[in-house]
N, C-alpha and C positions, 0 to 999 in steps of 0.2 A: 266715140260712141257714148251714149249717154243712157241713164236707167229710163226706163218707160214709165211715164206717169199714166198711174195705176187705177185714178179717181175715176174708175168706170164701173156701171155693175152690175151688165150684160153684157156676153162678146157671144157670137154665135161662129163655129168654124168650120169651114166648109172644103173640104177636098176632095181628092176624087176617087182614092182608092181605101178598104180599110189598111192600117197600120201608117198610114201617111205620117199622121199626128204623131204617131210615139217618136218617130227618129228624132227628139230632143221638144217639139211644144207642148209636150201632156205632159212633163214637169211644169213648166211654167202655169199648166192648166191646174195639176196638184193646186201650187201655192193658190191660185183666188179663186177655187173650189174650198179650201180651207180658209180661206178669209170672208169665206160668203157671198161670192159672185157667183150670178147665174151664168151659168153655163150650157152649148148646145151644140151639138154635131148634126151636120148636115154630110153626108157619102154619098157622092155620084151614081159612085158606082158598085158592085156588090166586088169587083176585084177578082171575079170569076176564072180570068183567063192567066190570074198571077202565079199558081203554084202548075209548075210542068208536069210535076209525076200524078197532077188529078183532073179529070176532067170537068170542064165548068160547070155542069149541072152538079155535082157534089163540090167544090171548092167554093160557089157562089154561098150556098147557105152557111159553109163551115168558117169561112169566112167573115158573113155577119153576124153569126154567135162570138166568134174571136173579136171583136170591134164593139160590140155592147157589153159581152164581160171587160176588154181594155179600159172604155171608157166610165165604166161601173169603180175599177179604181182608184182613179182619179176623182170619183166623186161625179161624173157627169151621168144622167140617166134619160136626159131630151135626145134619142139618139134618131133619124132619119136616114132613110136610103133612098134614093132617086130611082135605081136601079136602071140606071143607063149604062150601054154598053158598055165594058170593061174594053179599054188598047184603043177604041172606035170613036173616041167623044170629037166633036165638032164645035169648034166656038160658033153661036149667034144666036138670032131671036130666042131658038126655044131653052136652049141653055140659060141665056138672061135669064127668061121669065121664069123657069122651074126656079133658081134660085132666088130670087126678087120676092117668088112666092114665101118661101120659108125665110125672109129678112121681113116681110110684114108681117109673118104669124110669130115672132120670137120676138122681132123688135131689139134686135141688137144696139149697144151705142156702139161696140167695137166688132169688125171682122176679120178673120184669121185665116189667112190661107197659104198655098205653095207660091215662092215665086213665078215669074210669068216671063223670066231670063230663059234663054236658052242655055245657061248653064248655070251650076250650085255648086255649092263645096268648093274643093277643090278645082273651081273648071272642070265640072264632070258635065256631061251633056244632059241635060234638063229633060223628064220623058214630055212627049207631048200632051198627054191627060192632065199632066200637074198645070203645063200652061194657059192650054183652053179653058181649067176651071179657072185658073188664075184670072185671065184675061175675063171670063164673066163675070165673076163676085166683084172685080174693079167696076164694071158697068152696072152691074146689079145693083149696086151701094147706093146708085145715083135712079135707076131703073124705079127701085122699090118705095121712093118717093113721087116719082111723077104720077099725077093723079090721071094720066092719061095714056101713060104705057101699060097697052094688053089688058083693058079691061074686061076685056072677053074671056081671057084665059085667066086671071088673077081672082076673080071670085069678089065675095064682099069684105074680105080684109082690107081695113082703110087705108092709106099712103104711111109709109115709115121714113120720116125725113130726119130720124136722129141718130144715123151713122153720122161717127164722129170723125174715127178712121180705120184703115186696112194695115192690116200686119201682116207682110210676107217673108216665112220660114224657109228659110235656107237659099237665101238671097247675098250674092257676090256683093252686093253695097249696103250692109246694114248699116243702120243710125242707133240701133235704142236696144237694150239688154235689158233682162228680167233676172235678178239674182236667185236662183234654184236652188241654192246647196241644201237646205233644210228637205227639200222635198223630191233629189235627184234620186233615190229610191223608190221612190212610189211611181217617176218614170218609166224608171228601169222595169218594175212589177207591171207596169201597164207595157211596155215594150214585150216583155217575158210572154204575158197572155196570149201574144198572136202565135203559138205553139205550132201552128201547122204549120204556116204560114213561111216562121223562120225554118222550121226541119224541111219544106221542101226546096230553101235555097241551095240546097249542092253543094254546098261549103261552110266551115267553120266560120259561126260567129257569136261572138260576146256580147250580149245587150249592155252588160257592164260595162264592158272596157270601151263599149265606144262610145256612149253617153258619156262615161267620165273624161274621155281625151275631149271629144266634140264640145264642150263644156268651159273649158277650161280658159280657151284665149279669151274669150266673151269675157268672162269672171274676172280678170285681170283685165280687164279695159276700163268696168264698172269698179274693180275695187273688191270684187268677191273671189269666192271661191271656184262656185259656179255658174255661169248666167247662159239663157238660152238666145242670141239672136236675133233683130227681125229688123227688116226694113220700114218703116212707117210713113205710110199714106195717106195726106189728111184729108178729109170729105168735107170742106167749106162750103158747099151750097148745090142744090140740086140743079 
């Protein structure tokens, strides 16, 4: 594994539920929020259908306040929600294009998203929302350039042909680590805000303890303390 050359400075991240990001990339988001990188969240989905004990017409909105205070945190304040179905999303055209849309309105050089494995961590089963978005911000990167995909629906934002490359979080083959330790607290603080969120998982859990284990092999690969993960995919050419 090796550290992620950092020489970027705009990454836009795009997933599909709120709290995605916190399970260990809004540390790494911290540190080049504090170095001065622009920074932007794009949210499929409002996440409506995540907590069991509330129904989604109240969880949807409680939800997107918990995801704009998280990413307020960290210092990010471009926050976006698609509001597509929460459990329901489908990969293809319109998927592409909605996010292709917000790759030419932000103008990312780097993008950030979940794997598109059907498994993460531990060989845990991969949910399918994280893949389908997966699998479109891969085509999007390249989508958001061609000067001739969906100009019907894409509007008059020009082509964005300077993704560089795709970063995917919580990926069974990563390449490239971010060393966090300075700023695995303000993580954890951004993990902390999704308050409802974690109280309606049904079970005991430490945003601490699992940010600081999940943390750890990464950081001892690069040499640190703590580094967050990511597989890296490079956009050579439209």
């Amino acid at each position: 594994m090796e550290r992620l050359n950092e020489s970027f400075d705009r990454l836009l991240a795009v997933v599909a539920h709120p709290d995605d990001l916190e399970y260990g990339a809004s540390s790494a988001i911290a540190r080049w929020s504090a170095a001065g990188k622009q920074v932007g969240y794009v949210i499929v989905t409002d996440g409506e259908a995540g907590i069991d004990g509330l129904e989604p017409a109240e969880a949807g909105p409680l939800r997107r306040a918990e995801q704009v205070a998280s990413a307020a945190v960290v210092g990010v304040e471009d926050v976006v929600f698609l509001g597509a179905p929460d459990g329901m999303l489908e990969y293809g055209i319109d998927l592409r294009t909605s996010i292709a849309r917000e790759i030419r309105r932000f103008r990312p050089d780097v993008l950030l998203t979940a794997t598109q494995r059907l498994t993460f961590g531990a060989r845990q089963l991969n949910q399918a929302d994280h893949r389908h978005v997966a699998l479109a911000v891969l085509d999007a990167a390249k989508d958001a350039g061609n000067r001739w995909f969906r100009n019907d629906a894409l509007g008059d934002a020009a082509p964005h042909t300077g993704v560089r490359s795709v970063l995917l979080m919580g990926s069974t083959e990563p390449s490239h680590a971010v060393d966090v330790t300075d700023h695995l607290q303000t993580g954890i603080a951004s993990l902390r805000a999704h308050k409802a969120y974690l109280a309606g998982l049904g079970r005991a859990f430490d945003p601490a303890g699992f940010l600081h284990e999940s943390t750890i092999p990464a950081g001892h690969a690069i040499g640190a303390t703590h580094a967050v993960a990511f597989e890296q995919l490079l956009n050579l050419s439209v």
